[in-house]
N, CA and C of each residue as an Amber inpcrd file, in Angstrom:
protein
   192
  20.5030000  -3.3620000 -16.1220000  20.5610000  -2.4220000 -15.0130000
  19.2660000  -2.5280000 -14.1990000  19.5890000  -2.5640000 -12.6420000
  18.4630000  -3.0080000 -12.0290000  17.7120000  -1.0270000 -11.9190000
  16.6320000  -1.5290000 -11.7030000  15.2470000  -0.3910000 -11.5180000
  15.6320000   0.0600000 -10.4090000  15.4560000   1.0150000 -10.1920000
  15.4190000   1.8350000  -8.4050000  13.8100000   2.3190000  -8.3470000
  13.5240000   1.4550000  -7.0520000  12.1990000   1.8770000  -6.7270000
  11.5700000   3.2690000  -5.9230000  11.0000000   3.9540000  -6.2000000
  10.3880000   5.1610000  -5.1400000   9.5890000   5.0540000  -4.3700000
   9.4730000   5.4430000  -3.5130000   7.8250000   4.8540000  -2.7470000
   7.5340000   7.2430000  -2.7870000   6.2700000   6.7210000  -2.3040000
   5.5570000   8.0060000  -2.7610000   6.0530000   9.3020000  -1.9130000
   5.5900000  10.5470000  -2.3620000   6.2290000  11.7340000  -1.9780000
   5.8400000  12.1480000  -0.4040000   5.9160000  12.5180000   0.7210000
   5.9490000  12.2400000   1.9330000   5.6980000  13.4820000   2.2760000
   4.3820000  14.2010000   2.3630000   4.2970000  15.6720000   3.0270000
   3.7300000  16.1770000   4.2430000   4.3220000  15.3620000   4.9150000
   4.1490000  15.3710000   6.5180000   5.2630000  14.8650000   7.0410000
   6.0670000  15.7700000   8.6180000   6.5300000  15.1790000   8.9010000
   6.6360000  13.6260000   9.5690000   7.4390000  13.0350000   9.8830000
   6.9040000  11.4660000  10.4480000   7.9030000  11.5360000  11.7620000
   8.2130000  12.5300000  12.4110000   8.8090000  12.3720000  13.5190000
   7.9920000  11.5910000  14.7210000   6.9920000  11.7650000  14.9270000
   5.8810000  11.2720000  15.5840000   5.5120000   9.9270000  15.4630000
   6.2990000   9.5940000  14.5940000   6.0390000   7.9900000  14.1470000
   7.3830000   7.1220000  14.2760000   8.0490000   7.4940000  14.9760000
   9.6780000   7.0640000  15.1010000   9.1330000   5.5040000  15.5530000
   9.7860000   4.6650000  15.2060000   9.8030000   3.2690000  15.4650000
   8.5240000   2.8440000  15.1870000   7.4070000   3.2860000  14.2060000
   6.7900000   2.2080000  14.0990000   6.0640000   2.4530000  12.5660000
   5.7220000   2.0290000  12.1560000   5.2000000   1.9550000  10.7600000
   4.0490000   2.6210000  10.1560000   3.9130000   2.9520000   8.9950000
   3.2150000   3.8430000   8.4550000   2.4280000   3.9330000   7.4280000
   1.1550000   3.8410000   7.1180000   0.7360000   3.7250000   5.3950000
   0.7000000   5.4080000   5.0910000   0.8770000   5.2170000   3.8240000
   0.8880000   6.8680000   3.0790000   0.3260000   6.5310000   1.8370000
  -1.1330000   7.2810000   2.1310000  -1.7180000   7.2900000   0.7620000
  -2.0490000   9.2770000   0.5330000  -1.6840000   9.4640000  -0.8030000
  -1.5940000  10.5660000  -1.3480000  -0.6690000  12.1240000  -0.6410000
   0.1750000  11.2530000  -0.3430000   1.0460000  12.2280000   0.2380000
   1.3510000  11.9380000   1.9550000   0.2660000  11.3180000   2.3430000
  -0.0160000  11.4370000   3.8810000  -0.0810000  10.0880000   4.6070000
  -0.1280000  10.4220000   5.9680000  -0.4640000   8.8990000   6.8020000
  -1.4650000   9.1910000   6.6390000  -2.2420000   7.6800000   6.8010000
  -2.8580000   7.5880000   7.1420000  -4.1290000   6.8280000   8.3950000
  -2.1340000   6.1140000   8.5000000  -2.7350000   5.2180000   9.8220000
  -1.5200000   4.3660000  10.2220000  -0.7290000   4.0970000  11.3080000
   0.3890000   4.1930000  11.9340000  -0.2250000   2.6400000  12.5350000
   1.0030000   1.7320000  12.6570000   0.5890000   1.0430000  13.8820000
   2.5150000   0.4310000  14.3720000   2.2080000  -0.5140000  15.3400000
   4.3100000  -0.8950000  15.6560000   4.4740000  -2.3940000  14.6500000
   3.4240000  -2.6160000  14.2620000   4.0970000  -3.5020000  12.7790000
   3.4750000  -3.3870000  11.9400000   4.2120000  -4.2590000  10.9160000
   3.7850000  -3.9990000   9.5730000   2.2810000  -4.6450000   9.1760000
   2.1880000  -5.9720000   9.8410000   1.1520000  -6.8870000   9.8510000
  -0.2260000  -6.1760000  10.4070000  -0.3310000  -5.3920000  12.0920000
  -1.1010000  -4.8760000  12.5160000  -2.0230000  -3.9210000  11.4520000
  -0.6200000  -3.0200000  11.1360000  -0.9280000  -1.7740000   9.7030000
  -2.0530000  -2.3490000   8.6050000  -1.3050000  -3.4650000   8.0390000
  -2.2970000  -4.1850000   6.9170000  -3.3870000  -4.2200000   7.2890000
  -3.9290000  -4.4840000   8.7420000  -5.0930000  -5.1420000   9.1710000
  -6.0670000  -4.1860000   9.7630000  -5.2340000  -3.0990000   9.3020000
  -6.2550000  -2.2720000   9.6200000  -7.5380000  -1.5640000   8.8730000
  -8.7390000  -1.0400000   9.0770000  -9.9450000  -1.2060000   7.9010000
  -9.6600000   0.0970000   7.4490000  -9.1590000   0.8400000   7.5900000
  -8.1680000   2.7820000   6.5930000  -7.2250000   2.2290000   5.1190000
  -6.6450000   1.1570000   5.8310000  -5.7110000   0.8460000   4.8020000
  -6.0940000   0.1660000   3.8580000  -6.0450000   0.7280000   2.9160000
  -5.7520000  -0.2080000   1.0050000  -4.8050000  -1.0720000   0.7920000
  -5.1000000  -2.2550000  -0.1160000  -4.2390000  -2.6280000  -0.4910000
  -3.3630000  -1.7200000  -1.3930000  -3.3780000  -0.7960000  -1.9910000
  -2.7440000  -0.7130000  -2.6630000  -1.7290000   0.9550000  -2.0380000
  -2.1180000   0.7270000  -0.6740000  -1.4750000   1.7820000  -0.1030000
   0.1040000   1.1720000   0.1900000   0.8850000   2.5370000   0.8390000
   2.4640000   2.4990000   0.7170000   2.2800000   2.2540000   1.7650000
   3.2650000   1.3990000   2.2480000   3.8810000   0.8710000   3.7980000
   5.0580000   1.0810000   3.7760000   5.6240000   1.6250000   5.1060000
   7.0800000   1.8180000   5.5640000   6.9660000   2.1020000   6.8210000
   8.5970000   1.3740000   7.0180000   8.9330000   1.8890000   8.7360000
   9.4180000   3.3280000   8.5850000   9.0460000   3.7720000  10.1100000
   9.6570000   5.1380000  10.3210000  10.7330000   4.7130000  11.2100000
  12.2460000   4.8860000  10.6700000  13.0540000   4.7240000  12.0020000
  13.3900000   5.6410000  13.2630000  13.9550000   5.3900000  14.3490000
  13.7410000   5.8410000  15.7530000  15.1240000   7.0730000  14.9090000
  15.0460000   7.7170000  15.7260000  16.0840000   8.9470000  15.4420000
  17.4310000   8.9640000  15.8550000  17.6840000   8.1020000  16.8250000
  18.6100000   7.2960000  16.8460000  19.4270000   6.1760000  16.1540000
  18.5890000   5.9000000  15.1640000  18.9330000   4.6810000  14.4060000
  20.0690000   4.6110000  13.6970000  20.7620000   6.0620000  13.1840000
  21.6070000   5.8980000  11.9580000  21.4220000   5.8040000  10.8180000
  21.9230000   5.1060000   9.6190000  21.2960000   4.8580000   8.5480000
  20.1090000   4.0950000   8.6660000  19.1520000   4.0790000   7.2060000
  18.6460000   3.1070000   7.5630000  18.0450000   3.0110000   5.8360000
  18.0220000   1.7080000   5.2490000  18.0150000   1.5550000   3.9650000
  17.3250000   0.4010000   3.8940000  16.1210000   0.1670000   2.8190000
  15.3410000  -0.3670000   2.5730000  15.6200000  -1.2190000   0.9040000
């Protein structure tokens, strides 16, 4: 049986971040950029921080 992964608990909203990506370390952003690559490269972010897209609100589903 395959594992189901979690990514971390999210206590902020992320409406404000519709279409573009997000690190979340300890609950929170902490630094937003429109890709994923930019995000990495940024000097806030850890490696060992969570990355995810925020989708547009329009989007529909959206599954990772």
């Amino acid at each position: 049986m395959a594992a189901v992964h979690q990514g971390p608990e999210v206590l902020e909203d992320l409406k404000k971040y519709a279409g573009s990506w997000v690190a979340i370390r300890d609950g929170k952003v902490i630094a937003d950029a429109l890709d994923s690559v930019e995000l990495r490269n940024k000097p806030e972010v850890n490696e060992d921080d969570f990355l995810m897209p925020v989708p547009d609100a329009g989007s529909g589903v959206f599954l990772l």
